[in-house]
C-alpha positions in Angstrom: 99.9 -50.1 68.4 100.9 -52.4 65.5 103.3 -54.2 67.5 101.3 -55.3 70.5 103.5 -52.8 72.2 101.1 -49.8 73.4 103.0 -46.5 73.4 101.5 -43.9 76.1 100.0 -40.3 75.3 102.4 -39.0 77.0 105.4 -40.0 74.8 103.6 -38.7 72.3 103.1 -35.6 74.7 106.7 -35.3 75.6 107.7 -35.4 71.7 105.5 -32.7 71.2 106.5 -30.4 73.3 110.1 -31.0 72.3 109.0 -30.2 69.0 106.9 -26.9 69.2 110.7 -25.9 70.8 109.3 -25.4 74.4 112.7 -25.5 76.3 113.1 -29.0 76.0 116.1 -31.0 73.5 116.0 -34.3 75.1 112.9 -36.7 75.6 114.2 -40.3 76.8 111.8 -43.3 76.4 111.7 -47.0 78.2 110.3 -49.9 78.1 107.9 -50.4 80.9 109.1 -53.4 83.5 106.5 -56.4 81.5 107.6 -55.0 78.3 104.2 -53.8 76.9 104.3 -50.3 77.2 106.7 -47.5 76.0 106.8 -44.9 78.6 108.6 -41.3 79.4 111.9 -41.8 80.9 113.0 -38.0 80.8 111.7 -35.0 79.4 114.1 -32.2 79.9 117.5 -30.8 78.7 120.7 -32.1 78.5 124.1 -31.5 76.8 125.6 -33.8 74.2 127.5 -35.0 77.1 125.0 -35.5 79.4 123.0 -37.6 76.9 125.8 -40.1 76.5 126.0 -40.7 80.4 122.4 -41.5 80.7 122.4 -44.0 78.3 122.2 -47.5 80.2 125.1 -50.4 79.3 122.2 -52.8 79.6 119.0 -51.6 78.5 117.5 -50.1 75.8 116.4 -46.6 75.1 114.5 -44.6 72.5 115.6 -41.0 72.4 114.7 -38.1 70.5 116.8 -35.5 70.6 116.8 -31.9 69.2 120.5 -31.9 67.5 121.6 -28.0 66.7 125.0 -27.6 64.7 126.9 -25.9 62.6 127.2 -26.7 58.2 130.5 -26.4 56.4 129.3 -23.3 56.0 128.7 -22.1 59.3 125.0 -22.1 58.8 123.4 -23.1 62.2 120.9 -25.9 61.8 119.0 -28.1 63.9 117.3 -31.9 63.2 115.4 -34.0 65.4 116.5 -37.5 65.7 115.1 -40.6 67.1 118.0 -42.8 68.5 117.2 -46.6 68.9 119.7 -47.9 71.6 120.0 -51.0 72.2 123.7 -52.2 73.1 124.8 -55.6 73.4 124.5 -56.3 77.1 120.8 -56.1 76.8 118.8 -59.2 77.3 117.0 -60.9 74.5 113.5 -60.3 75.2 113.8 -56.5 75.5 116.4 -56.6 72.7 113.3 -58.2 71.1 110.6 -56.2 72.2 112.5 -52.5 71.8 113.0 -54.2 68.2 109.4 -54.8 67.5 108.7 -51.2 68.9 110.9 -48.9 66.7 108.5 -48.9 63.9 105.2 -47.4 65.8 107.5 -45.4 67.4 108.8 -44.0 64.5 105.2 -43.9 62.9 103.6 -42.3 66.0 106.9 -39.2 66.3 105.6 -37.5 63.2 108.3 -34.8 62.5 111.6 -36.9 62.9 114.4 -36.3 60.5 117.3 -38.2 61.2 116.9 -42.4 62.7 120.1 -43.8 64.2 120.3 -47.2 65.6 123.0 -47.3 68.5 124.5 -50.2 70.3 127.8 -48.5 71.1 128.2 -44.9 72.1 130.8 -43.9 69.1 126.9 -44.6 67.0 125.9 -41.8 68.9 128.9 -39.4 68.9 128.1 -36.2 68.2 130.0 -35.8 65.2 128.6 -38.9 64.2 124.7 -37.9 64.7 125.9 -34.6 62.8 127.3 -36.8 59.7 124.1 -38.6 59.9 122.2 -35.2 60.0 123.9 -33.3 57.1 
């Protein structure tokens, strides 16, 4: 909790069980409403697709995500990535405080591979994560 920012056990929960590969690629994180607390958004599974359509236009989002693909040569791989998103319509003092956050975050996720900062969706492309990933 270096930040101020106090991240809940069950993020680090969530992350976990995305982890140990428990039938869940997508755990979605928010900032609570005062700004002070990281908390689940969405623990589930989604497709590429799906992931891009629940990002918000204005707000931020931390999302890990359990990114299988294929190499150049056809060797199947998967990496877990932390996206920071934070686009451009987001007011300053989450832009601020999600900011401040990534680090714990980050510290606290013990197991990412890949960290992408997104404020457009072409950062988080799936071609683009896999580019990133490789």
């Amino acid at each position: 909790m270096t930040s101020g920012i106090h991240v809940e056990d069950s993020c680090i929960e969530a992350f976990h069980e995305l982890k140990g590969k428990r039938n869940v690629n997508t755990v979605i994180y928010r900032l609570s409403e005062n700004l002070e607390t990281v908390i689940p958004d969405f623990k589930g599974n989604l497709t590429h697709d799906e992931l891009l359509k629940g990002l918000p236009a204005a707000g931020t989002r931390f999302v890990v995500y359990d990114l299988v693909f294929a190499t150049a040569d056809g060797t199947r791989k998967d990496k877990i990535v932390l996206i920071s998103w934070c686009p451009e319509g987001t007011k300053v003092e989450e832009r601020i405080a999600h900011s401040t956050t990534c680090d714990t975050l980050q510290n606290l996720l013990d197991g990412v591979q890949v960290y992408v900062q997104a404020t457009v969706l072409s950062d988080v492309e799936y071609d683009e994560l896999v580019s990133q990933a490789s």
